[in-house]
KOLDORO-704865 format. One record per residue (C-alpha): residue in one letter; x, y, z negated. Coordinates in steps of 0.05 Angstrom, whole numbers, plus 5000, padded with zeros to 4 digits. Each point is the difference from the previous one (the first is absolute). Layout:
% KOLDORO-704865
aXYZ...
% end
This chain:
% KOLDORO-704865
x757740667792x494449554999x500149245025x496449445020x502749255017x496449835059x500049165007x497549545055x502150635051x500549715075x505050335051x493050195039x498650494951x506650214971x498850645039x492750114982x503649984921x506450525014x494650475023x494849974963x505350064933x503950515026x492750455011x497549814929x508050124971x500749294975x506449655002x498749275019x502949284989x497749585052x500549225001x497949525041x499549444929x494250004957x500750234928x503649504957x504649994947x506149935036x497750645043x499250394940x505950505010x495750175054x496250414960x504850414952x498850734997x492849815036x494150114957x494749795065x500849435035x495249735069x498549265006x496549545043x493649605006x503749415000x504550244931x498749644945x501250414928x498549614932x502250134939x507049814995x501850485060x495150504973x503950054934x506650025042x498250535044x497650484946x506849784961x502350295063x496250684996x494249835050x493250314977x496249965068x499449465041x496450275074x498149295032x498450095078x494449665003x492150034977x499749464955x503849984933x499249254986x508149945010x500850384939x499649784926x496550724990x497449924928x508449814988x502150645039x494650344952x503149714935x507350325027x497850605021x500749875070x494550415053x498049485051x496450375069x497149705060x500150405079x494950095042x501749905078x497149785065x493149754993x499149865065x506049445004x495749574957x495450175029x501549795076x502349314968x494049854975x496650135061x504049505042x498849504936x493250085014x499249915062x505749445001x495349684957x494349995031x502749965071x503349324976x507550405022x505349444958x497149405042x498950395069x506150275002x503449364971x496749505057x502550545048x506549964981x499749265004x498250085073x492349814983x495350515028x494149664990x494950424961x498649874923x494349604972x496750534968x499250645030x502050614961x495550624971x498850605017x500550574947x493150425006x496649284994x503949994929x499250164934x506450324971x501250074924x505250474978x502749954924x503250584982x497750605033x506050504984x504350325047x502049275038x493149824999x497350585024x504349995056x497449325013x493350235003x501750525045x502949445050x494249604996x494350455010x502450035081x498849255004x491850024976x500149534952x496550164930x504350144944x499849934925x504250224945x502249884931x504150354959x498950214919x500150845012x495249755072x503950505035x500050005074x494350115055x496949285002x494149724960x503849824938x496449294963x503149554945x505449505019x496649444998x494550255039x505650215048x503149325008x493549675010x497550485059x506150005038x503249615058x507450384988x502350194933x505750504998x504750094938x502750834979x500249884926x505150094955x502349504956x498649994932x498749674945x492449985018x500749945066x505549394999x495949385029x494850465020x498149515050x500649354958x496549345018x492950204979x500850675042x503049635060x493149554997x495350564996x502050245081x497149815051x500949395037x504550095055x502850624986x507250285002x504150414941x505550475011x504550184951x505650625003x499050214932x504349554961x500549264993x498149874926x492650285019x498249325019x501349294973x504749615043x496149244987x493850275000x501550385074x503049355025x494249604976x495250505035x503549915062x501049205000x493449914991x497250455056x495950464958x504650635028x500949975067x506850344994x504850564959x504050465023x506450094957x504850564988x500949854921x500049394971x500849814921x506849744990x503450365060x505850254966x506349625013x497049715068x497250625036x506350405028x504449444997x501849565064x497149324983x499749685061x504449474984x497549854931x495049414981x493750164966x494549664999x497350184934x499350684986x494450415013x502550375051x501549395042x493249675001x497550685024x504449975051x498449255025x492650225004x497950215070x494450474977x504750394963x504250665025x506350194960x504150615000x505250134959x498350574956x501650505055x493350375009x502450624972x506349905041x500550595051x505250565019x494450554971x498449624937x507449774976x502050785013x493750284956x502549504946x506450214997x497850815002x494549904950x504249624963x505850554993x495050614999x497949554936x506349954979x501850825002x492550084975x502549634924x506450375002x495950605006x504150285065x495850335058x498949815066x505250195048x504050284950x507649945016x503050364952x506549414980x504049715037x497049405042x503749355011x497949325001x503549394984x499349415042x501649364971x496249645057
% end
């Protein structure tokens, strides 16, 4: 019978697992951990295992799990920047990405937006306070906006789709120039824009894609969003933008150096230092914690697509049921 090791699986979508294994004939592991060596029995008798965004796989792990009999790794998210993929290469290990709900990153990145531009942290923050008194500056309106989208794939696109109800002119970069907007070179982009929206993937060519010199070229006063992936843009040279007024704000979802701090409680720890936390002290600056693609819809498709992926490399059929099922819960 064929298996797959399914890590990082929450009791909301243990169910979502049993069936969609028992319709594609897999037997399943499922774990709540994230793949480690001490988890490594995990995986015997598993040639497929399904990991994370938020799993990180180098080469010592790499080597272990093929030690272990792994040749395809199915990670449930878009991005592969978790993965030491050139290692899983060297080992013979096949390392896939999923597809899944467009439209939950998409919907965050509308309320970003207009967070942003509506001035939202400090509003809502005064209210709290019991200060009703309305802001200094007023906010924008969208269809008086110029709205740059970079990366116009299947997120993007579903961006632009959002954003054509609101009026406002819309521009697009992206290297195939894909998508139904007037497509014009990044820096031209940045320069034209009053929001700047972020769908890349990270890569080595895109890693600091919006580095100090690119942060300079937008426009005075304008806003950046970012749900793409933190590494797209330098940390000092976003702070520095900010501190000195030339962006009027950001809108956060990913942030470059996240890991270790995003999904942890750390309300009662002390930092002052880290990137992260002088973000946070600005008051022009939204933050959310890497959650845009966190919805009921989009953590279900990751989980399918990533099994249908799984039964795909162990050449089995859809919906075929011809073993046994049974799943193991180590949760």
């Amino acid at each position: 019978m064929s298996g797959v090791t399914v890590f990082g699986c929450r009791p909301d979508v243990l169910g979502v697992v049993e069936r969609e294994a028992l319709r594609l004939g897999l037997s399943a592991t499922v774990t709540a951990g994230a793949p480690s060596l001490h988890l490594l029995e995990l995986v015997a008798g598993n040639r497929c295992i399904s990991i994370g965004h938020d799993c990180v796989v180098g080469p010592e792990l790499l080597a272990a799990l093929r030690a272990s009999g792994v040749t395809y790794v199915s990670t449930r998210s878009a991005g592969t920047d978790h993965i030491d993929v050139l290692d899983a290469r060297h080992h013979g290990i096949v390392v896939e990405n999923v597809e899944y709900s467009a439209d939950s990153v998409a919907d965050h990145t509308l309320m970003l937006i207009l967070m942003a531009v509506r001035h939202a942290r400090t509003t809502v923050g005064r209210a709290d306070a019991g200060d009703y008194r309305l802001p200094e500056t007023p906010g924008r309106e969208l269809r008086d906006l110029t709205i740059g989208i970079v990366g116009t794939g299947r997120i993007g696109s579903a961006v632009i789709d959002r954003l054509r109800g609101f009026g406002c002119r819309l521009l697009g970069h992206d290297r195939s120039a894909s998508g139904s907007v007037p497509h014009v070179p990044l820096d031209e982009l940045l320069r034209e824009s009053d929001v700047v929206t972020l769908h890349t993937p990270l890569t080595i060519d895109t890693h600091h894609l919006l580095d100090r010199s690119r942060l300079a070229l937008m426009k005075p006063g304008a806003f950046l969003v970012n749900t793409g992936r933190g590494a797209l843009v330098e940390n000092e040279a976003l702070i520095a933008a900010l501190e000195t007024g030339h962006l009027a704000g950001a809108a956060l979802d990913v942030i470059e150096g996240e890991r270790g701090t995003f999904y942890a409680d750390c309300s009662g720890v002390r930092d002052d230092q880290s990137a992260i936390a002088r973000l946070q002290r600005l008051p022009n600056v939204v933050i959310t914690p890497h959650v845009a693609f966190y919805t009921d819809r989009a953590l279900a498709e990751m989980f399918v697509t990533s099994l249908r992926n799984c039964a795909r490399f162990e050449g089995r059929r859809y919906g075929s049921n011809e073993d046994r099922h049974r799943v193991r819960g180590v949760l």
